[in-house]
C-alpha positions as CSV (number, residue, x, y, z in Angstrom):
1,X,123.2,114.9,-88.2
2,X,122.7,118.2,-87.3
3,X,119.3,117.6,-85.9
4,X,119.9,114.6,-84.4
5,X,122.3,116.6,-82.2
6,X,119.8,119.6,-81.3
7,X,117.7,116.5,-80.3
8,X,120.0,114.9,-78.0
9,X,120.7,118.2,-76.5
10,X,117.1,119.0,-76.4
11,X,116.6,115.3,-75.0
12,X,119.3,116.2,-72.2
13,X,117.8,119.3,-70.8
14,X,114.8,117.9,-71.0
15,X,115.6,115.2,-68.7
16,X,117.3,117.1,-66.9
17,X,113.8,118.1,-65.1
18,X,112.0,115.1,-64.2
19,X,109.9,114.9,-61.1
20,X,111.0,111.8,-59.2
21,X,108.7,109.4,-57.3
22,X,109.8,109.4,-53.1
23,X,109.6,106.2,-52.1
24,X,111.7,104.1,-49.4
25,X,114.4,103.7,-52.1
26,X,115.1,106.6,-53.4
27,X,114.8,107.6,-49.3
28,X,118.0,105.6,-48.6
29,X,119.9,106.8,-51.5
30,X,119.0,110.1,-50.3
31,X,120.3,110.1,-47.1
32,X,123.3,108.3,-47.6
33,X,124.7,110.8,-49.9
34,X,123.8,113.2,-47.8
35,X,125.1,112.0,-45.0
36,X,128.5,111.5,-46.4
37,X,128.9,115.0,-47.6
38,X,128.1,116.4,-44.7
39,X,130.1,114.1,-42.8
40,X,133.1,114.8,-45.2
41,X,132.0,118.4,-44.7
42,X,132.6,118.2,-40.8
43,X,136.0,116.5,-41.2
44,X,137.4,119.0,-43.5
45,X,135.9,121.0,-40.5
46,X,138.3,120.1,-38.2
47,X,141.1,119.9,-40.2
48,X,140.5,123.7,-40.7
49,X,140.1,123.7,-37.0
50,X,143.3,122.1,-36.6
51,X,145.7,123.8,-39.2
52,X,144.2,127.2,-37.5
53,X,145.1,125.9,-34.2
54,X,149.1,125.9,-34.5
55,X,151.0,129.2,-35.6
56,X,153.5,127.0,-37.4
57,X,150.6,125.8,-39.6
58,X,149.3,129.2,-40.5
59,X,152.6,130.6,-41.7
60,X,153.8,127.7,-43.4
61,X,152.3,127.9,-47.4
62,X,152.8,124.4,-47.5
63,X,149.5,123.9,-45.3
64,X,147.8,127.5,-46.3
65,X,147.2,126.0,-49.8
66,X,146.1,122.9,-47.9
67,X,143.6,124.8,-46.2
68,X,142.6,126.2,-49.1
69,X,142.1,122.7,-50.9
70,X,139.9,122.1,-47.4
71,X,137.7,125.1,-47.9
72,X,137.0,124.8,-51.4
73,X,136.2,121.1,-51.7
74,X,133.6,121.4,-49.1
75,X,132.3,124.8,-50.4
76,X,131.9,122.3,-53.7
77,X,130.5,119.7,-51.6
78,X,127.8,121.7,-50.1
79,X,127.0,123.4,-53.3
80,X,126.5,119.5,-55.0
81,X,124.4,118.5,-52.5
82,X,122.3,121.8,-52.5
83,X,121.8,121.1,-55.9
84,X,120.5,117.1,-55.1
85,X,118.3,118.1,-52.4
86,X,116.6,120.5,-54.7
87,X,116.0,118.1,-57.6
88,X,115.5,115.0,-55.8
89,X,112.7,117.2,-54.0
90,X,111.9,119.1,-57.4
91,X,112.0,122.5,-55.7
92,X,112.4,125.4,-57.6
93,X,114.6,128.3,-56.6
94,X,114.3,131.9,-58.2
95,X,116.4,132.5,-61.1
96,X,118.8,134.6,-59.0
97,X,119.6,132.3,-56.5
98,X,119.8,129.3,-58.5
99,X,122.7,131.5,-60.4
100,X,124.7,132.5,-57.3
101,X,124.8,128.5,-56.3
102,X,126.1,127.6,-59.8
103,X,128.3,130.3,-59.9
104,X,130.2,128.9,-56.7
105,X,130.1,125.2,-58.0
106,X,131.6,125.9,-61.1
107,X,133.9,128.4,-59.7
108,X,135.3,125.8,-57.0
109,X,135.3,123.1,-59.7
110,X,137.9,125.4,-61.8
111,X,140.0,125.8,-58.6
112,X,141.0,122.2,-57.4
113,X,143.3,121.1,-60.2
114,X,144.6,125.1,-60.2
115,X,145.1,124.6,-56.2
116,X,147.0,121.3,-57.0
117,X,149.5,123.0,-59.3
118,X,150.4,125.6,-57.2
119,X,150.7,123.4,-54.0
120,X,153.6,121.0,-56.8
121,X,155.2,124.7,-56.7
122,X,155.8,124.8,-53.6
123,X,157.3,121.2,-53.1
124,X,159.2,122.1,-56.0
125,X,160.8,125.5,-54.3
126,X,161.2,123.6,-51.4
127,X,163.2,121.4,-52.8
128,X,164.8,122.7,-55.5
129,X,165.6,126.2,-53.9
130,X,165.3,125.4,-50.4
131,X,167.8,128.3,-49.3
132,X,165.0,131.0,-51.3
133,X,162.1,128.9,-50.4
134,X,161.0,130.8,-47.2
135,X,161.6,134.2,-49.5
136,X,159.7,133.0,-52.4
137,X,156.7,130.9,-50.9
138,X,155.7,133.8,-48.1
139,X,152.6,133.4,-46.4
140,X,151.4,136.9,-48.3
141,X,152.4,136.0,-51.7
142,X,150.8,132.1,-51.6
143,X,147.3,134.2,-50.1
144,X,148.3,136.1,-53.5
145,X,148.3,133.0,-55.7
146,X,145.0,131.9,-54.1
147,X,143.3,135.0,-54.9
148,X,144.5,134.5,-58.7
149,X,143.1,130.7,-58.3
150,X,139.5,132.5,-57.6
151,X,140.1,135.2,-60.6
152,X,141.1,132.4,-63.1
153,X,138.4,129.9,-61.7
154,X,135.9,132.6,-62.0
155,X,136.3,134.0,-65.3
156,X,134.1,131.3,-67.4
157,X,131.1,131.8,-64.2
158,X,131.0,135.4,-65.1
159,X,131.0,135.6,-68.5
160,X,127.9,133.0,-68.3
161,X,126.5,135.2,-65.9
162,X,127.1,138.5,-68.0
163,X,125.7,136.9,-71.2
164,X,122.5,136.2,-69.0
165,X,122.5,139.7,-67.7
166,X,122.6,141.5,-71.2
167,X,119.9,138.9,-72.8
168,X,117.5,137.8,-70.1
169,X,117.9,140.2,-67.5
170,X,114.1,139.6,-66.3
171,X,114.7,136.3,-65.8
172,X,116.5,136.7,-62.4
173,X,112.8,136.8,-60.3
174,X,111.5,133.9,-62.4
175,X,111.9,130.5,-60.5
176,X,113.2,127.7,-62.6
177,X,114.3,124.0,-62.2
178,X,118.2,124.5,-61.0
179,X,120.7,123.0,-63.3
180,X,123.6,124.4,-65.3
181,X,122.0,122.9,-68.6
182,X,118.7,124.5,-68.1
183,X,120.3,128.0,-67.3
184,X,122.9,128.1,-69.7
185,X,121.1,126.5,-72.8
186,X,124.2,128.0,-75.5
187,X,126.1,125.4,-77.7
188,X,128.6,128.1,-77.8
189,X,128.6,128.2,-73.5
190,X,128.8,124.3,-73.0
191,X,131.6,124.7,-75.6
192,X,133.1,126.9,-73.5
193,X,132.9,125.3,-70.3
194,X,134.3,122.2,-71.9
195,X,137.2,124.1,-73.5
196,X,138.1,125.9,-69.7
197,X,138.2,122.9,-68.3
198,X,140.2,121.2,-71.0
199,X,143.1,124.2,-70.9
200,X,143.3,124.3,-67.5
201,X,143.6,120.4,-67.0
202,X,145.9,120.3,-69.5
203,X,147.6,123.8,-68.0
204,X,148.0,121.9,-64.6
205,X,149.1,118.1,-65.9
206,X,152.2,119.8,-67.6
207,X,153.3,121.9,-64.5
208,X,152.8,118.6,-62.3
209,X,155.0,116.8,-65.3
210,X,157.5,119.5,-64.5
211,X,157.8,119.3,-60.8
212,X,158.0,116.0,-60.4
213,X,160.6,115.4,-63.1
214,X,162.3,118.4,-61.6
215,X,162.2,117.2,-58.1
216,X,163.4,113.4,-59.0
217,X,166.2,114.9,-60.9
218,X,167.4,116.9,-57.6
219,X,166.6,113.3,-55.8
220,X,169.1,111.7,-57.3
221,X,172.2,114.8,-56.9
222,X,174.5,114.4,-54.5
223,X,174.1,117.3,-52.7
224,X,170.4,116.9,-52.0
225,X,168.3,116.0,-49.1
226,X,166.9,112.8,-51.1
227,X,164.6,111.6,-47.9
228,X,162.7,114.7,-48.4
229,X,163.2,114.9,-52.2
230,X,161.5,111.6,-52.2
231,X,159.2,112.7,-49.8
232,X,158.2,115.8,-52.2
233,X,158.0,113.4,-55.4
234,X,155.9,110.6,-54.0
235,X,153.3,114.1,-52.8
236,X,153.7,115.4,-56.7
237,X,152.7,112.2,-57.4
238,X,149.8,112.4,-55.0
239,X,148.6,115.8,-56.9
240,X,148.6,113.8,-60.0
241,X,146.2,110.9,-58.8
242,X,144.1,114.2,-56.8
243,X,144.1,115.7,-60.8
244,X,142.6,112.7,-62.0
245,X,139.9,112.6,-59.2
246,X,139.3,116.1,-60.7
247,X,138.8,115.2,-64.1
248,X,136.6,112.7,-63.0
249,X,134.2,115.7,-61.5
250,X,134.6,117.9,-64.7
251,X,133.3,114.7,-67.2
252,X,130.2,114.5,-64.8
253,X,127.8,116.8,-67.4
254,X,129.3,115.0,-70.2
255,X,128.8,111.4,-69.0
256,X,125.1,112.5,-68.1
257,X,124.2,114.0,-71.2
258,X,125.2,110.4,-72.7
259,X,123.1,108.8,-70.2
260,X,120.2,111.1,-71.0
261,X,119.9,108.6,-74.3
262,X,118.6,105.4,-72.3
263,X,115.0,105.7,-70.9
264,X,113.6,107.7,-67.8
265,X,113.7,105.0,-65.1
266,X,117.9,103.9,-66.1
267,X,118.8,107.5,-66.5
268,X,117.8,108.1,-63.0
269,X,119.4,105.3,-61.0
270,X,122.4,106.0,-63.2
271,X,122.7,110.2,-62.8
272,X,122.3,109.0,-58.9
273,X,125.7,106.8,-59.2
274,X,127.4,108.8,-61.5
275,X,126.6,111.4,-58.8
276,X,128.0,109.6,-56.3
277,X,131.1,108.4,-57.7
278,X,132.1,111.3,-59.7
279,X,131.1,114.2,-57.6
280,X,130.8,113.2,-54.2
281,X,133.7,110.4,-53.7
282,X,136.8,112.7,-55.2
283,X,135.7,115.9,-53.1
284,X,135.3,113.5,-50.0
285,X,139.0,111.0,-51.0
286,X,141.2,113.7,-51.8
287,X,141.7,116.0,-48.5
288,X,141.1,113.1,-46.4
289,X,144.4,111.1,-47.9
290,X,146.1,114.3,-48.1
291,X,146.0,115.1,-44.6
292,X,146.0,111.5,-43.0
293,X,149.6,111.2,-44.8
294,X,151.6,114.3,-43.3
295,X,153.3,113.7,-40.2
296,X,153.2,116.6,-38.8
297,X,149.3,117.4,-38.9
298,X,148.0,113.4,-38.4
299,X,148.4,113.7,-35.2
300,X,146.7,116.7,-33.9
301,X,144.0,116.1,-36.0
302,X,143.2,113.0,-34.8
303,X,143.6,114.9,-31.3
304,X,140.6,117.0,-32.1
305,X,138.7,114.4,-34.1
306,X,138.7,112.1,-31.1
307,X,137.4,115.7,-28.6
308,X,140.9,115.7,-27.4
309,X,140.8,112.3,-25.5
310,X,144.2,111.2,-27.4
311,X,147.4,112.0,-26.3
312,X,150.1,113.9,-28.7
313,X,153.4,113.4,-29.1
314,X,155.1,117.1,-30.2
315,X,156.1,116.7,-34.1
316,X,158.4,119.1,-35.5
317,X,157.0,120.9,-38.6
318,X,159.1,120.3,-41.5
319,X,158.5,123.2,-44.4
């Protein structure tokens, strides 16, 4: 059993390197995923644009962690397709570079579902403390929380990157084909990896559990605001369908090594979909959604999405 494993994993890595031919097809499926993360890119682009635009945005933590969520799923969408262009076009990149690019995809990974948790936070201060909410959630303390995103997100990426240090340092000048698998060839590192993602996920599901059980509890009192406590549920519950989408990315190594059983030519049209769909869709879905639904920003964004040929109507920011 034992070495039928070492051979699967063997098998995987392998396949992991295989030198596609370019033809008309594999042109079209090129470009449109391309295409759509770069498209995706420039609309996260201008919501950026457009949350920097308006004080009231920019001091509000509600839409710093939004902006955040903005910056990091297309930091993770540029890094994906990096990584396509290079092995659709089997480039290789020096050891050093290759390690920086997967150090910033797995590092951005790590930080969506820990973004999501801490933006159910704040809809849970907001409602459940809504008289300390402007004391607790300060614009300083969420940039706070964001930096401890990147130091928890990072910590797997760095010991990776440390291990490689202290047993190949030489490597770093030698050009390689650029995939997590073929850098990080430890049973004992994809264990790891799986087991960061596992807590975390886990970590995150339970504090959205919370919030929204917390928040449709103060829904229901008397005293409540129970427009905007149902308001802050339904986004909990938003957070919750944007963890899934998550998970979906974090199976995407798993789901390829068991495609790396079939032959060549189905293990390539199939890594392209699972690509697509499980990389590419959630980081492109999730902010897009997110931002279409708030009142307050839909409207201005479409201002600059359109080059400022719509009308707005003033909407009062509600925190």
């Amino acid at each position: 059993m034992e070495l039928t494993n070492i051979s699967l994993v063997n098998n995987f890595v392998h396949q992991q390197e295989i030198r596609i031919e370019i033809n008309w097809v594999v042109g079209i499926k090129g470009t449109l995923a391309v295409s759509a993360c770069f498209f995706f890119i420039y609309v996260n682009g201008i919501m950026l644009f457009t949350l920097r635009s308006k004080s009231t945005f920019r001091e509000s933590s509600r839409y710093i962690l939004f902006a955040h969520m903005l910056f990091n799923d297309s930091v993770q969408l540029l890094t994906s397709v990096l990584l396509y262009i290079f092995a659709t076009a089997y480039l290789y990149l020096v050891t050093a570079v290759c390690t920086i690019i997967l150090f910033i995809s797995s590092t951005t990974l790590k930080n969506s579902p820990l973004n999501l948790a801490l933006m159910s936070l704040e809809r849970y201060i907001a409602i459940c403390f809504p008289l300390r909410h402007s004391e607790i959630a300060t614009p300083k303390r969420t940039c706070i929380a964001i930096g401890i995103i990147w130091i928890l997100g990072s910590i797997n990426p760095i010991i990776d990157v440390l291990v490689l240090l202290k047993t190949e340092p030489t490597l770093f000048l030698i050009p390689m084909f650029c995939t997590r698998e073929k850098l990080f060839m430890s049973k004992w590192q994809a264990d790891m990896y799986q087991g960061f993602n596992t807590f975390y996920f886990v970590a995150v599901g339970v504090i959205l559990l919370y919030t929204y059980v917390a928040i449709m509890l103060e829904a229901r009192s008397v005293s409540s605001d129970r427009a905007s406590a149902t308001k802050a549920r339904n986004t909990v519950l938003l957070h919750a369908v944007q963890l899934g989408l998550c998970l979906t990315s974090s199976l995407y190594g798993v789901i390829e090594a068991l495609l790396a059983r079939m032959t060549v030519s189905v293990y390539i049209h199939l890594r392209y979909l699972n690509f697509v769909v499980l990389l590419i869709l959630p980081r492109c879905l999730s902010p897009l959604i997110y931002g279409l639904r708030d009142e307050s920003f839909r409207p201005l964004f479409k201002y600059y999405f359109m080059c400022g040929s719509k009308k707005v109507k003033p909407v009062l920011v509600k925190f």
